[in-house]
N, C-alpha and C positions, 0 to 999 in steps of 0.2 A: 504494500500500500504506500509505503515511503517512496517507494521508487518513480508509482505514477502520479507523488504530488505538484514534483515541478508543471511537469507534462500537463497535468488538468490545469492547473494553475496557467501554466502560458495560453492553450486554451481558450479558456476563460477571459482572461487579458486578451486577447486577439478578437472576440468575440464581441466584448462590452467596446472595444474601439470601433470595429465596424460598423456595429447597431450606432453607435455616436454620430459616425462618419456619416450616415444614409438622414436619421434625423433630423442633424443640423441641413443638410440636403434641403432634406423637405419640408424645413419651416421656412424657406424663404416664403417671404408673404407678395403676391402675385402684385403687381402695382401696375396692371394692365388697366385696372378700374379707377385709377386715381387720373383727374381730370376734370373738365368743364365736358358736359355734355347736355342733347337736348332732343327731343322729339316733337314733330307736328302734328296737330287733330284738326278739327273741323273747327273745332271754339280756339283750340291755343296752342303757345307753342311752350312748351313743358322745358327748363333750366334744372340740369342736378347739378350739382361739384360732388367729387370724392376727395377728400384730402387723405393723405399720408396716415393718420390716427383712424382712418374709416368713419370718419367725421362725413357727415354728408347735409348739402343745404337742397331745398328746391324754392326753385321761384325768386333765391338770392336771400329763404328765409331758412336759418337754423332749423332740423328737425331733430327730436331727438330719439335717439337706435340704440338699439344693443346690438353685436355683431354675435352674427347667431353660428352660420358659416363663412369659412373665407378657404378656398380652393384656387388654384389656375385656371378654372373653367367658371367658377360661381361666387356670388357673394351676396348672402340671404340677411339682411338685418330686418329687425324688429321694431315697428314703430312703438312710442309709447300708449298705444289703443290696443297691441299686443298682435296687429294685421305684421305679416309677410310684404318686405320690399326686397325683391328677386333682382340682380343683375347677372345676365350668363354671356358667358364669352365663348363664341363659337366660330371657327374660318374669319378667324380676326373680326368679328362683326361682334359688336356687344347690345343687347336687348335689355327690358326692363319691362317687370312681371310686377301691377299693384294688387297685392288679395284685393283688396278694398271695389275696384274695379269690377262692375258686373260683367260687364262684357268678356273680360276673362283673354283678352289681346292683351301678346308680346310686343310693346313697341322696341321698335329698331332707333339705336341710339346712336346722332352723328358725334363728331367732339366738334367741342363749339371753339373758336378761336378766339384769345385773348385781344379784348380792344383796351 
């Protein structure tokens, strides 16, 4: 048993660095959504910003979220009425999914350009 402690031991060490190595990996946090963006309707034309802390404004007005998920592909925050604010990022095209929304359309979201 002495003879295979190093052995397990190294191991183990080689093990806990890899699993480290892949984690830190994969928390980068996707900053694809961080932005001015905006969609058109029939009545208006919809203003989000994403900031860097997943801060998010619409209309130029603070809302406040809890980030619920944050993925390379999605980012699900919470408004404070406890509704679902969906953005998915697909062939570089990012959408915007309100629960709140009867209608139940993805709008397609352009980036809006800093004036």
């Amino acid at each position: 048993m002495k003879k295979n402690l190093p052995l397990m031991l190294g191991i183990s060490l080689l093990a806990g660095l890899i699993g480290t190595i892949f984690w830190h990996k994969n928390k980068h946090e996707p900053k694809a959504f961080v932005g001015s963006w905006f969609y058109q309707t029939s009545l208006e034309k919809v203003h989000f910003t994403i900031d860097d802390n997943w801060n998010l404004t619409r209309n130029r007005q603070p809302v406040k979220t809890t980030l619920v998920e944050l993925t390379p592909e999605r980012l699900i925050l919470l408004d404070e009425m406890g509704y679902k604010l969906t953005f998915l990022l697909k062939d570089d095209q990012l959408s915007f999914y309100d629960e709140t929304e009867m209608d139940g359309v993805y709008h397609i979201l352009s980036r809006e350009e800093l004036k």
